[in-house]
N, C-alpha and C positions, 0 to 999 in steps of 0.2 A: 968766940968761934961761932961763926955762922951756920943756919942750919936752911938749906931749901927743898922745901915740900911740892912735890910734885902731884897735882891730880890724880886720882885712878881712874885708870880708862874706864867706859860704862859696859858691862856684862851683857846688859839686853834693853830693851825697853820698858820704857814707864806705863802707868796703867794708863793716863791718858790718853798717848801714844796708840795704845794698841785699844782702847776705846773709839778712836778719831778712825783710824784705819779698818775698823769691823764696821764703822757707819759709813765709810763711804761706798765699799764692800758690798752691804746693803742697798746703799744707793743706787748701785752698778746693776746690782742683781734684778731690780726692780724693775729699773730702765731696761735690762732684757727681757723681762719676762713680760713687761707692756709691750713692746717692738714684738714679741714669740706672738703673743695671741693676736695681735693687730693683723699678722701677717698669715696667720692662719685665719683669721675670722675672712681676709682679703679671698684668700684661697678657696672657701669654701663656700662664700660668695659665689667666685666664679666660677667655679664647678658649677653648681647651684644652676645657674643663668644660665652656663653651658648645654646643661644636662637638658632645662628646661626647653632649650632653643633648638636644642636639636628633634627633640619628641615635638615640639610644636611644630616645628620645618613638616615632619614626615606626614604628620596628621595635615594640617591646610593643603601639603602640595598633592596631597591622593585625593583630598576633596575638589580639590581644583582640578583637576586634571579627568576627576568625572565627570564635573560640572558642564565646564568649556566643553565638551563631548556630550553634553546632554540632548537627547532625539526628543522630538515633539512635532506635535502638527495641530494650525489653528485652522482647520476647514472646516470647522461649523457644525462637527460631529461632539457629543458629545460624551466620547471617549475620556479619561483620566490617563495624564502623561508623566502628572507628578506628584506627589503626596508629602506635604512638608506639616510634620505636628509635634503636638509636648510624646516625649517618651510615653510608653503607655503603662509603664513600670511603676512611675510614679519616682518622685526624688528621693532616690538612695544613697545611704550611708551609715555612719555613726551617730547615735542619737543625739541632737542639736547640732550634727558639723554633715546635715546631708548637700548634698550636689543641689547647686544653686539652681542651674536652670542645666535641660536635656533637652533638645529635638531629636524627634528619630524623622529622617529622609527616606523617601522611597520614589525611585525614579528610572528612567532609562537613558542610556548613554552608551556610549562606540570605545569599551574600556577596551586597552588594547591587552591586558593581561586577561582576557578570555579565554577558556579552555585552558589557564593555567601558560598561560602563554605562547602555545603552542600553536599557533596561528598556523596553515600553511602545510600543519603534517595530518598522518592518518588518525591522530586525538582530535582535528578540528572537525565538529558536526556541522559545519557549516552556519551561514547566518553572522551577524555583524552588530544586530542590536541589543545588549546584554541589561541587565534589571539589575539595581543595588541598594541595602539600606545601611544605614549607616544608625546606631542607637549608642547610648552614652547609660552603661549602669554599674553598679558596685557589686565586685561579682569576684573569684580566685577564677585569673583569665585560667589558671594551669590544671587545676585538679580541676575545672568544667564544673562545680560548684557555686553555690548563693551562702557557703558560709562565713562566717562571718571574720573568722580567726586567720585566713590568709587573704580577705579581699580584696582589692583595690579597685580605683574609680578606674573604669577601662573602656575603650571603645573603640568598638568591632564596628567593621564592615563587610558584609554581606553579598557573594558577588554572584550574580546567577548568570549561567550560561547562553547564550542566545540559543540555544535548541531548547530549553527550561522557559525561559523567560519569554516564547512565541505564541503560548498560553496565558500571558497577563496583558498582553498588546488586544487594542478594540476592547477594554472593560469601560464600567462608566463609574465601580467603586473600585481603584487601586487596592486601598490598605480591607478590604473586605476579601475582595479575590483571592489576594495574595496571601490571606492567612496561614495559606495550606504551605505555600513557600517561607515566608520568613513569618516565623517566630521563635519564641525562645528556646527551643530546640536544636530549630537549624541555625540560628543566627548566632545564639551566645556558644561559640566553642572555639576551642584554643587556633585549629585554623585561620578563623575569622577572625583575630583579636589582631588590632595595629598599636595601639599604643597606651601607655600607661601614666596613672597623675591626672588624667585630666577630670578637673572639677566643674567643669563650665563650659558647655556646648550649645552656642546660640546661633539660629539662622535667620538670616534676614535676606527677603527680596525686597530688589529694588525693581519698582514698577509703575510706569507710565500711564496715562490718563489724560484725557481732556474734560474740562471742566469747564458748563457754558453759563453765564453768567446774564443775560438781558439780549444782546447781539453781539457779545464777546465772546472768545474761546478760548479757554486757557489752558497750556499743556501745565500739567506738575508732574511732580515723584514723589509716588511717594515709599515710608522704607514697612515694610510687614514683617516682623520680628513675632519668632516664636516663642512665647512665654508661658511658663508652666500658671503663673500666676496673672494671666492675662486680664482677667478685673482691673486688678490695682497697677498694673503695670503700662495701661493701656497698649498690650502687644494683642496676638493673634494665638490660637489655640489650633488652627488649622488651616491651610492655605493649598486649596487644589487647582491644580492647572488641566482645563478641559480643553476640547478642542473647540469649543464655543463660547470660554468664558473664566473667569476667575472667580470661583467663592472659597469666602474666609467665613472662619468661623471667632468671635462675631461678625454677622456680614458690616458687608460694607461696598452698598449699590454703587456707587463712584468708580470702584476697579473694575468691576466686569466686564467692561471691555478693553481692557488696560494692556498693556504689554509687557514681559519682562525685559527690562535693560540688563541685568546684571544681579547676583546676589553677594551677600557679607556673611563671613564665617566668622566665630566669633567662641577664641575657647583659653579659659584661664589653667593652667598645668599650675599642680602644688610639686615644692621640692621635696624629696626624701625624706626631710626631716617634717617636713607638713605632714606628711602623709604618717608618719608616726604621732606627734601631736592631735592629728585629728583622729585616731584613732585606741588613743591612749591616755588623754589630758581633757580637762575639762574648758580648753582654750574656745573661747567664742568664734563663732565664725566669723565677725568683722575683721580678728586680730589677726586669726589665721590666715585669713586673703591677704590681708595688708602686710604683713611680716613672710609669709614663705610661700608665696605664688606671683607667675610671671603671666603677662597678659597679652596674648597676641588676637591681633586681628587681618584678615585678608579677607580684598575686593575681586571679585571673579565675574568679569564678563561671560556671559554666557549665548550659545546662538537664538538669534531669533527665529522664532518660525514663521 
């Protein structure tokens, strides 16, 4: 008598089995969670860039746009037309992560948001030439404070009215006269504040020259950048525009009769997270510019006089 035995079907799986299938599982998991932060770190990148391009857009195109509008006159008077130097502040911030470089501007120009824009109505006093500085410090633009606990790097611009500002026209010291106008009174308050993050505010004129060499005459350009650390940096500390002449401080006889062609603005915006880092971490200032700060620069023809 024959007997045939038939397999048992299997109940479940073997530990291998469910070994083999928890590792690939993992595998799976890993591969998403690589792709999750890839795509998040992408994102917040370009936030990052975004955020930073648009705060830089608003800061160059108000500096531009008082520039190209800047009044002066070279008739031999020696009047002060424009006032370009290191912040007088001095470089503020977090202890080893302060603001690289500051110019503070002081100048005149045909802003057309005068009287608050109201050109044409019974708020305009009249008049067309208005006075502006522009300074770069670490300050809480909101509570109108210098402490330290909600600061950030900020930088105001200061707009004075042409019926104010008909009082600083015919000086021969701009940023002396004008003390009684912009300082850190009137100038650092929530009003005045345009934008925030910025770590790095450089100005450079571009300026014309002849240079005579035996029975030759050579035109050049050259650039006067404003640097806090102008020793070592070989920039300029102070750059005034008379109606007679050019002096910088350190001089430099070659300009003085020179012309401006144009100047360069020049400012590094930290993102969000820099600006926590720099304010919380003991992160060196190289690593911090070079990991969480974007870097723009704009060319600004300016009129001659």
């Amino acid at each position: 008598m024959k007997h045939t035995f038939y397999p048992k079907n299997r109940d479940g799986f073997t530990l291998v089995e469910l070994l083999v299938a928890m590792m690939i599982t993992i595998v799976l998991l890993g591969v998403l969670v690589y792709l999750t932060a890839i795509s998040m770190d992408t994102y917040r990148d370009s936030r990052n860039e975004v955020r930073a391009s648009r705060q830089a857009k608003e800061a160059l195109e108000t500096i531009s746009k008082d520039l190209e509008s800047m009044v002066s006159r070279r008739d031999g008077n020696t009047y002060e037309w424009l006032y370009a130097g290191v912040e007088p502040r001095g470089l503020e911030g977090p202890d080893g992560r302060e603001i690289t470089n500051a110019s503070q501007l002081i100048f005149f120009t045909g802003a057309t948001d005068r009287y608050n824009g109201k050109i044409g109505t019974a708020d305009d006093k009249g008049g067309d030439v208005s006075a502006v500085t522009y300074r770069l410090v670490y300050r809480d633009q909101i509570g109108n404070t210098d402490s330290d606990e909600f600061a950030v790097f900020s930088l105001y611009r200061h707009l004075v009215n042409p019926d104010e500002a008909f009082d600083l026209l015919a000086v021969d010291d701009l940023k002396t006269t004008s003390s009684n106008v912009f300082n850190d009174t009137k100038d650092l308050t929530a009003e005045n504040f345009l934008v925030e993050n910025i770590y790095e505010f450089t100005f450079t004129m571009l300026v014309e020259y002849t240079e005579t060499s035996g029975s030759s005459t050579v035109t050049r350009i050259e650039r006067v950048s404003l640097m806090q650390d102008a020793a070592a940096s070989g920039g300029f500390q102070e750059f005034r525009l008379k109606g007679n002449a050019i002096e910088l401080t350190p001089a430099m006889a070659e300009l003085a009769n020179g012309r401006i062609l144009g100047a360069e603005v020049s400012i590094t915006v930290l993102t969000d997270r820099g600006i926590t880092l720099a304010k919380r971490s003991g992160l060196p200032v190289e690593e911090l510019i070079k990991k969480h700060s974007y870097h723009f620069t704009k060319s600004i023809i300016t009129p001659r006089p």
